[in-house]
C-alpha positions as CSV (number, residue, x, y, z in Angstrom):
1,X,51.7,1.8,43.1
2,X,49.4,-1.0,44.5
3,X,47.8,-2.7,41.6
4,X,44.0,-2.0,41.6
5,X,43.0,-5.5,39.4
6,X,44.6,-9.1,38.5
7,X,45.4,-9.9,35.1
8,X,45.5,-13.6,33.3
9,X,48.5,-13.7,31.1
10,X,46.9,-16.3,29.2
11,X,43.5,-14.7,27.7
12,X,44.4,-10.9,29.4
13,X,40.7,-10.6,30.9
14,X,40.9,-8.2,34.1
15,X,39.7,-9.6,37.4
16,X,38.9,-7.7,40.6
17,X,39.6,-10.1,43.2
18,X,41.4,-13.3,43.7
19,X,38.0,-15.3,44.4
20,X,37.6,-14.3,40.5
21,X,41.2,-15.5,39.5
22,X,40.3,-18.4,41.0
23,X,37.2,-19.2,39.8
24,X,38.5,-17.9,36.2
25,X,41.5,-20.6,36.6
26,X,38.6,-23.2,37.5
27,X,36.3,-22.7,34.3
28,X,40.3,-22.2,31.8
29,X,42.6,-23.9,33.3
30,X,44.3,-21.1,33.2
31,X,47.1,-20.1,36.0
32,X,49.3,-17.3,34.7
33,X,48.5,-14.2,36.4
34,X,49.9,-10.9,37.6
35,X,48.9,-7.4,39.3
36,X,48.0,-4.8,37.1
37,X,47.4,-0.7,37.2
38,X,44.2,-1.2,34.9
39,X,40.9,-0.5,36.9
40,X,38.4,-3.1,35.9
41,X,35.9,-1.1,33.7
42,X,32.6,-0.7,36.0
43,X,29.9,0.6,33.2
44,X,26.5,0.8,35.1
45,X,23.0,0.9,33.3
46,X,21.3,3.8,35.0
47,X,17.6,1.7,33.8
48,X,18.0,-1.1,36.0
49,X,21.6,-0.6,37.5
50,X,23.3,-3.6,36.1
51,X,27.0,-3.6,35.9
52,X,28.9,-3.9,32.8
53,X,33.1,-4.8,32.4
54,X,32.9,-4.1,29.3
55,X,31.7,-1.9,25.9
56,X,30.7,-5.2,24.7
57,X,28.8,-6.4,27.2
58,X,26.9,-2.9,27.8
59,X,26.7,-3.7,23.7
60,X,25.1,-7.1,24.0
61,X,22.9,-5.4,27.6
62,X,21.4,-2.6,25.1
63,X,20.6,-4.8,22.3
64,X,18.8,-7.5,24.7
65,X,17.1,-5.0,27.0
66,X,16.8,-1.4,24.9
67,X,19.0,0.5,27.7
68,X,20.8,3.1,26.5
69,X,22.0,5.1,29.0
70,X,24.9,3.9,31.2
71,X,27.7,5.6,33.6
72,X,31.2,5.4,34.1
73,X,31.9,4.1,37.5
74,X,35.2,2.9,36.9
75,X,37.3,5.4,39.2
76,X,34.4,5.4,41.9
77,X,35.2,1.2,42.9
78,X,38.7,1.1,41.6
79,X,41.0,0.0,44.8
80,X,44.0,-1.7,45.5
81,X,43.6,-5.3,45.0
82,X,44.0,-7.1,48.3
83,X,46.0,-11.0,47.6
84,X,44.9,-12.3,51.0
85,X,42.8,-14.9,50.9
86,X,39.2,-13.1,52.8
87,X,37.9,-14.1,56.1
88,X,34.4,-16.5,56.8
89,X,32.8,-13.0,57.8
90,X,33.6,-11.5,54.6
91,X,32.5,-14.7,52.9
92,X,29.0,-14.8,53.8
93,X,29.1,-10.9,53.0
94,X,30.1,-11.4,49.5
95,X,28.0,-14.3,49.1
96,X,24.7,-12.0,50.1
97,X,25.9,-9.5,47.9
98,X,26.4,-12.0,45.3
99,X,23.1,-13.2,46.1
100,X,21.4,-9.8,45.8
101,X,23.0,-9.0,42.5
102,X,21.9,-12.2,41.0
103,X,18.5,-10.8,41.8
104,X,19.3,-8.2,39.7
105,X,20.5,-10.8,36.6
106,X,18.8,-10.7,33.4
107,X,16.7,-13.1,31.9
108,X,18.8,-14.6,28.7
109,X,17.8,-17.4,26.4
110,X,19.8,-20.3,27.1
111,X,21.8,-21.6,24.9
112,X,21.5,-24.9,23.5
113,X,23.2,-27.9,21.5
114,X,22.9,-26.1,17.8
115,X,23.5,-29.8,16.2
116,X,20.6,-31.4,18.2
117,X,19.0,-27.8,17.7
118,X,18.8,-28.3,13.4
119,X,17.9,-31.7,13.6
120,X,14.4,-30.9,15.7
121,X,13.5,-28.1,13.5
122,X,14.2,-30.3,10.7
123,X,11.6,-33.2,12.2
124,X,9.2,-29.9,12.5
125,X,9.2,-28.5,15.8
126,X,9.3,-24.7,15.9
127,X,12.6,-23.1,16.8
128,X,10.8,-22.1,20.1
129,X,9.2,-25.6,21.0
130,X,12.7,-27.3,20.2
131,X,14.8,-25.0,22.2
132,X,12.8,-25.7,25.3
133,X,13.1,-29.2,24.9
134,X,16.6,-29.0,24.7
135,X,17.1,-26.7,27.7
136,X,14.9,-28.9,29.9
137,X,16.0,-31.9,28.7
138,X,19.8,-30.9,29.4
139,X,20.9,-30.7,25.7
140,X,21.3,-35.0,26.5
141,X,20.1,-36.4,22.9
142,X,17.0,-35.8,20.6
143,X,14.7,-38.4,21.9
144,X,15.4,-37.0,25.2
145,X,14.1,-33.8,23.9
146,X,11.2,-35.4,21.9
147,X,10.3,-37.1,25.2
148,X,9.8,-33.9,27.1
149,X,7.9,-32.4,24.3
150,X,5.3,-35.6,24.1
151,X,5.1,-35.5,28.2
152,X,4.5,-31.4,28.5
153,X,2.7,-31.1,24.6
154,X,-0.5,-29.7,26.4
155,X,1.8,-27.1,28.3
156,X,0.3,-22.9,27.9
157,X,4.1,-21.9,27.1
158,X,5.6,-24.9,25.1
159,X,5.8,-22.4,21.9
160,X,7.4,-20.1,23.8
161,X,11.3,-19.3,24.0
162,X,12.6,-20.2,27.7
163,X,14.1,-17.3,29.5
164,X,16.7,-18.4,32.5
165,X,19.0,-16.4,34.8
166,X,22.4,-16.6,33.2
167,X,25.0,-19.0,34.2
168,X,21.5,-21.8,35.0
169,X,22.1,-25.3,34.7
170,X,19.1,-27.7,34.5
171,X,19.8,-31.0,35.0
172,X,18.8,-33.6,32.3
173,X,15.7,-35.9,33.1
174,X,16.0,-39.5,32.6
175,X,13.8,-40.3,29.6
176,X,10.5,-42.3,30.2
177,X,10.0,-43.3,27.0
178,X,12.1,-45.6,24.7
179,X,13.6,-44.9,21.8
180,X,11.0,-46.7,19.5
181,X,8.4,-45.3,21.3
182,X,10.1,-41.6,20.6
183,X,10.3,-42.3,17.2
184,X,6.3,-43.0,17.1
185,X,5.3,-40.0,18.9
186,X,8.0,-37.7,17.0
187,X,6.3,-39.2,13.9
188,X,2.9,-38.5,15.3
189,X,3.5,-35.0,15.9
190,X,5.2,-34.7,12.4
191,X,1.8,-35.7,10.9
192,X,-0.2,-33.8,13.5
193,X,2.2,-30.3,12.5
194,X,1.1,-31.4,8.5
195,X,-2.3,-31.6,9.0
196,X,-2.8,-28.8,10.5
197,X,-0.7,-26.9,8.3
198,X,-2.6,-28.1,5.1
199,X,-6.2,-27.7,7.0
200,X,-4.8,-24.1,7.9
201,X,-3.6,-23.5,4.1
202,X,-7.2,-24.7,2.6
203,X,-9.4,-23.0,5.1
204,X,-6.6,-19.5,3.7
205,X,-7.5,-20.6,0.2
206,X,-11.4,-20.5,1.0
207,X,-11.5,-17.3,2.2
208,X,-9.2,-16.0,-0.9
209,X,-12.3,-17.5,-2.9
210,X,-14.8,-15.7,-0.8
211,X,-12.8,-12.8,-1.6
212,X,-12.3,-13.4,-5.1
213,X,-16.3,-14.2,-5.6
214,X,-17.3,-11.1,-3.1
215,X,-15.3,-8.5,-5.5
216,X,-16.9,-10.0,-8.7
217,X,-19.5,-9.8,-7.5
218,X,-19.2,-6.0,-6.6
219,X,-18.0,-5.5,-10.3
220,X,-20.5,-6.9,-11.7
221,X,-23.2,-4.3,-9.8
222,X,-20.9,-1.1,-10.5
223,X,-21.4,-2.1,-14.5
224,X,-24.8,-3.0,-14.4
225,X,-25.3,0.6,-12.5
226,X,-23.2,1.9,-14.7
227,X,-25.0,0.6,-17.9
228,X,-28.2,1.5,-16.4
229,X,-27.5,5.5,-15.5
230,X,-25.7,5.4,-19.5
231,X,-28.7,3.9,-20.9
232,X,-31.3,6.6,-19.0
233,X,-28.8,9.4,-20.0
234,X,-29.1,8.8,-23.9
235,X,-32.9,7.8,-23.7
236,X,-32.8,11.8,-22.5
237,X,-30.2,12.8,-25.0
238,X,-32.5,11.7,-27.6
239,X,-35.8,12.5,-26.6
240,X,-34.1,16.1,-26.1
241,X,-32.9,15.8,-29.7
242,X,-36.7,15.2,-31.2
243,X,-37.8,17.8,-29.2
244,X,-35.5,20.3,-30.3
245,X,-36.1,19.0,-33.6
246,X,-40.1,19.1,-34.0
247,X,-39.4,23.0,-32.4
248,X,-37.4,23.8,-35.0
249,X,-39.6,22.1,-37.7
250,X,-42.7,24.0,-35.6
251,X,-40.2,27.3,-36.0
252,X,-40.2,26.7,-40.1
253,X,-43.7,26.2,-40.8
254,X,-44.7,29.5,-38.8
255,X,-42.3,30.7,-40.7
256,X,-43.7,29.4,-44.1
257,X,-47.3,30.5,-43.2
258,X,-46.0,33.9,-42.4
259,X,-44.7,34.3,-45.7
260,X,-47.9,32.9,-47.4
261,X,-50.2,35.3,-45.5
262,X,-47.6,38.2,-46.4
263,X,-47.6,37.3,-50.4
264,X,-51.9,36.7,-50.2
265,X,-51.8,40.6,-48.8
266,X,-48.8,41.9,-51.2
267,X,-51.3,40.2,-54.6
268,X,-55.0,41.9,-52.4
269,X,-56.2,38.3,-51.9
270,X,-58.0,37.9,-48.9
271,X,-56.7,36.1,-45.9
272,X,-56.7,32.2,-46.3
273,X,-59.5,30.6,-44.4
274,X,-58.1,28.5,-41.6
275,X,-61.4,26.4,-41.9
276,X,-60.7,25.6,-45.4
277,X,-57.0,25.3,-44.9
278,X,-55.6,21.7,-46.2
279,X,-55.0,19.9,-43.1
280,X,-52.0,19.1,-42.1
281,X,-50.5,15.6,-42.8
282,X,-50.9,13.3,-39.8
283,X,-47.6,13.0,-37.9
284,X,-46.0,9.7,-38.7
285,X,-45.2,8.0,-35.4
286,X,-41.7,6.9,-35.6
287,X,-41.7,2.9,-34.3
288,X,-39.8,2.5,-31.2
289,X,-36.9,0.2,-31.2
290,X,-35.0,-1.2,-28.5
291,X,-31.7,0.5,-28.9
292,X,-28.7,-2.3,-27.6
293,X,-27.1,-0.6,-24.5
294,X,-23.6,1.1,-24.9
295,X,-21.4,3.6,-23.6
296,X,-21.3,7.0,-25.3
297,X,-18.9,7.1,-28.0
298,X,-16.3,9.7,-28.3
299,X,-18.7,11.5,-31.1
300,X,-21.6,11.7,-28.8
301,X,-19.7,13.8,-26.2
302,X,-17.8,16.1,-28.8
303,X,-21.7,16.8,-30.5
304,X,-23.2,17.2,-26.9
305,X,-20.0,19.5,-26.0
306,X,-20.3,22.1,-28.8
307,X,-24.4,21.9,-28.3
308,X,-23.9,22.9,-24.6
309,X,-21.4,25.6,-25.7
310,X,-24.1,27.3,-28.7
311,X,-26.7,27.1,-25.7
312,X,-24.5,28.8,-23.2
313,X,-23.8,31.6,-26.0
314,X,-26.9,31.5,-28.2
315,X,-27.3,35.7,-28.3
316,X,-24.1,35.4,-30.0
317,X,-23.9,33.5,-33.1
318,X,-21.3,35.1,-34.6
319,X,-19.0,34.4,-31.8
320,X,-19.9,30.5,-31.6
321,X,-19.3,30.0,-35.1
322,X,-16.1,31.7,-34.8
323,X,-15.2,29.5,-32.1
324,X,-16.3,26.2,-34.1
325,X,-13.8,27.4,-37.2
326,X,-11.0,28.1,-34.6
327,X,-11.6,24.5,-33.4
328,X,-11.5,23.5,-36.3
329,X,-8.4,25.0,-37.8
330,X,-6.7,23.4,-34.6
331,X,-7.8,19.9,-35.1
332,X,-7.2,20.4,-38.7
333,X,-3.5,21.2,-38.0
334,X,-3.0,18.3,-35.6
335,X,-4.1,16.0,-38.4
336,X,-2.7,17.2,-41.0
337,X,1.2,17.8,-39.4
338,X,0.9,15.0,-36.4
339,X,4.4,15.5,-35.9
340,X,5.0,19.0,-35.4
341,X,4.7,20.1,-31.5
342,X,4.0,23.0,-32.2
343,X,0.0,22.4,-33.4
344,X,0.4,19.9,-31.1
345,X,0.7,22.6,-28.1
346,X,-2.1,25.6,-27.2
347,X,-0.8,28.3,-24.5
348,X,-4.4,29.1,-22.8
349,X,-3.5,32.8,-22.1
350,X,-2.6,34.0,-25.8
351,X,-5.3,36.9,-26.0
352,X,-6.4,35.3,-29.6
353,X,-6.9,32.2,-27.7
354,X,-9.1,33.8,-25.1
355,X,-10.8,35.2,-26.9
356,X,-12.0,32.8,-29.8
357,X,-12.2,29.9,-27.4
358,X,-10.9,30.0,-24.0
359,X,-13.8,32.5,-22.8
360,X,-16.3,29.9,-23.7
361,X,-17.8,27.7,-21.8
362,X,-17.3,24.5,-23.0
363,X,-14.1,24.8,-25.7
364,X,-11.7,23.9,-23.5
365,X,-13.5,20.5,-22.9
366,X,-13.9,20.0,-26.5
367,X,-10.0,20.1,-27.2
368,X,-10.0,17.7,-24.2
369,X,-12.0,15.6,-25.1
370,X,-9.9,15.4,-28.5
371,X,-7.1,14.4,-26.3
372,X,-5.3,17.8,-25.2
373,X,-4.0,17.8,-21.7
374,X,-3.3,20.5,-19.2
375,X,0.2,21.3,-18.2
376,X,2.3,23.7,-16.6
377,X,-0.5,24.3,-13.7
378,X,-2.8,24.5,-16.7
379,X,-0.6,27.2,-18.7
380,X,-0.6,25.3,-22.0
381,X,-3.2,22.5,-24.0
382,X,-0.8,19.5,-25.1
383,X,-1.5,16.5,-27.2
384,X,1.0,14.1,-26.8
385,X,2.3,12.3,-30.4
386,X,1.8,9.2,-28.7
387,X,-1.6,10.0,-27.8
388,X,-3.0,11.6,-31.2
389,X,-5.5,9.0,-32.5
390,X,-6.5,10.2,-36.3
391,X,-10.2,8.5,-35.9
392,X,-10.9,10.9,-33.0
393,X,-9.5,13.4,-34.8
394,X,-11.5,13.2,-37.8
395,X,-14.9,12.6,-35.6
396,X,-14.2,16.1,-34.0
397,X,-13.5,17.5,-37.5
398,X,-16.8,15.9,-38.7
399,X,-18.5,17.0,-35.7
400,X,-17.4,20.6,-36.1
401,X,-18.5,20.5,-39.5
402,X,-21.9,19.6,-39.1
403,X,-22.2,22.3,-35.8
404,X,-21.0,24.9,-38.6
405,X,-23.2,23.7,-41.6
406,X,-26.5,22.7,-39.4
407,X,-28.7,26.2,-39.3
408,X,-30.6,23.8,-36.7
409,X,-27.7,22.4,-34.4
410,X,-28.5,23.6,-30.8
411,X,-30.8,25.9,-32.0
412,X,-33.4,25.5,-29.1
């Protein structure tokens, strides 16, 4: 069977023709080789139809290009290799094909002296900047390379990586400069790359001030709002507190009178005379004082909690005063046995539970507020042990016991 490729005995690569044995003995000095039965592999990228000899090189074409997709031509161009040595005709023929595929090369970063490479980057050129220098400057010597960056320094793509057809070869320039004078401009450009590296970081630290200041500055306004919307809310906690107060006050003295008029009839004295009735003693105006600005304590919401939940149920008493006890019986637990989950842990849909407090408005918020928790999609009430705090405990005790004692608490 004819063989269909040559192989070198030295490395083992497979070549198609003896043009690439010879040019393969050129570049290795290699000159041991023999027909073989193995097709040369003839993977083609069906993107942009570039042909591959090997999985590593249709490997290293996917990971430069982001082709995927190749075909298996081997068996299509595999024929008998021909050892005659081809005509002028056939020549010029393969050297126009070779010309058309090398339109079809890739573009490849060259590659470059990696020793000349590390000392650049260590005089501060960018990795991009040095690697062009090198390339143009034919890998000769670092001041050749410094050279070409001084003369093409004002250049659009300087900082960007060169891309060549493979296989280029650039021919060093002679340098223009000498070597002193390289060492001067390489130092210029050091300090040049410094300067504008520290001007870049301050100008970065200025604008991490303006930032810093801006979002103080922004805190500062959502407190004073904040302050300012606490402050109008207990100005009209309290003034709702005298009023309700003077009400009930207003509620007791009917009251009083009532009971006058009602003995006077009982003993058959006439009616009082409201002419020649004592009059009433002046109301003492309470002096205004500036109150200091604070945030509601914990107290303040427990005592404006259960007076929102006697309002919301005021035609019941009985019912609100049960619910206050209950509360009361649960904080009382909590405090007194800190430790045991089980007072530490309410199931909201006990019937007892619904009944007492759940149903009304405002309980829930109060046990809350004491530090219960939902859990279980809001199944249970649970106070963790690391989160029971005896002083809010006992304010919620001592608010419950002033809601229960008070005839006047939320009364109005």
């Amino acid at each position: 069977m004819a063989g269909l490729s040559l192989k070198c005995g030295d490395c083992g690569v497979l070549l198609k023709s003896t043009e690439e044995a010879r040019e393969h003995a050129e570049l290795t000095s290699h000159s041991n080789f023999f027909e073989s039965t193995e097709a040369v592999l003839n993977i083609v990228c069906t993107t942009c139809g570039k042909p591959c000899r090997s999985k590593t090189e249709s490997d290293l074409h996917t990971k430069r290009t982001g082709h995927t997709d190749f075909v298996d031509k081997t068996l299509e161009s595999a024929k008998p290799i021909s050892m005659e040595v081809p005509k002028p005709d056939a020549e010029l023929d393969e050297h126009a094909d070779t010309s058309h595929s090398s339109q079809l090369e890739e573009m490849i970063v060259p590659e470059v002296d990696k020793k000349l490479l590390e000392e650049l980057e260590s005089m501060g050129f960018s990795l991009a900047r040095a690697t062009r220098a090198l390339h143009f400057s034919g890998n000769a010597s670092v001041e050749a390379a410094v050279n070409w960056v001084v003369e093409h320094e004002d250049d659009p793509e300087i900082d960007q990586m060169p891309l060549v057809p493979a296989n280029t070869k650039v021919e060093a320039p002679k340098p223009t400069l000498t070597p002193e004078e390289v060492k001067l401009k390489a130092q210029e450009l050091r300090e040049r790359a410094r300067k504008k590296k520290e001007e870049e970081e301050k100008q970065r630290e200025r604008e991490r001030e303006k930032e810093r200041i801006r979002i103080g500055k922004e805190l500062l306004e959502a407190k004073r709002i904040e302050e300012e919307q606490e402050r109008k809310r207990l100005i009209a906690l309290r003034k709702a507190e005298k009023e309700e107060e003077q009400r009930a006050r207003e509620k007791i003295r009917q009251k009083l009178e009532e009971d006058k008029a009602e003995r006077r009839r009982r003993l058959g004295l006439p009616p009082e005379d409201p002419a020649a009735a004592k009059p009433s003693a002046p109301v003492v105006q309470e002096k205004k004082t500036s109150l200091p600005i604070r945030p509601a304590t914990k107290a303040e919401q427990m005592r404006e909690c259960l007076r929102s939940l006697k309002q919301n149920h005021k035609e019941d008493d009985t019912k609100v005063k049960r619910a206050f006890q209950t509360l009361l019986t649960y904080i009382g637990n909590v405090a007194k046995n800190p430790s045991e989950e089980k007072f530490r842990k309410i199931r909201t849909t006990n019937p007892s539970f619904q009944e007492r407090v759940g149903s009304l408005k405002g309980g829930i918020e109060f046990l809350e507020l004491c530090g219960f928790e939902k859990i279980d999609e809001g199944e249970f009430l649970f106070l963790a042990r690391d989160k029971v705090e005896m002083a809010v405990l006992n304010s919620a005790g001592s608010e419950l016991d002033s809601a229960i004692k008070n005839p006047y608490f939320g009364i109005l």
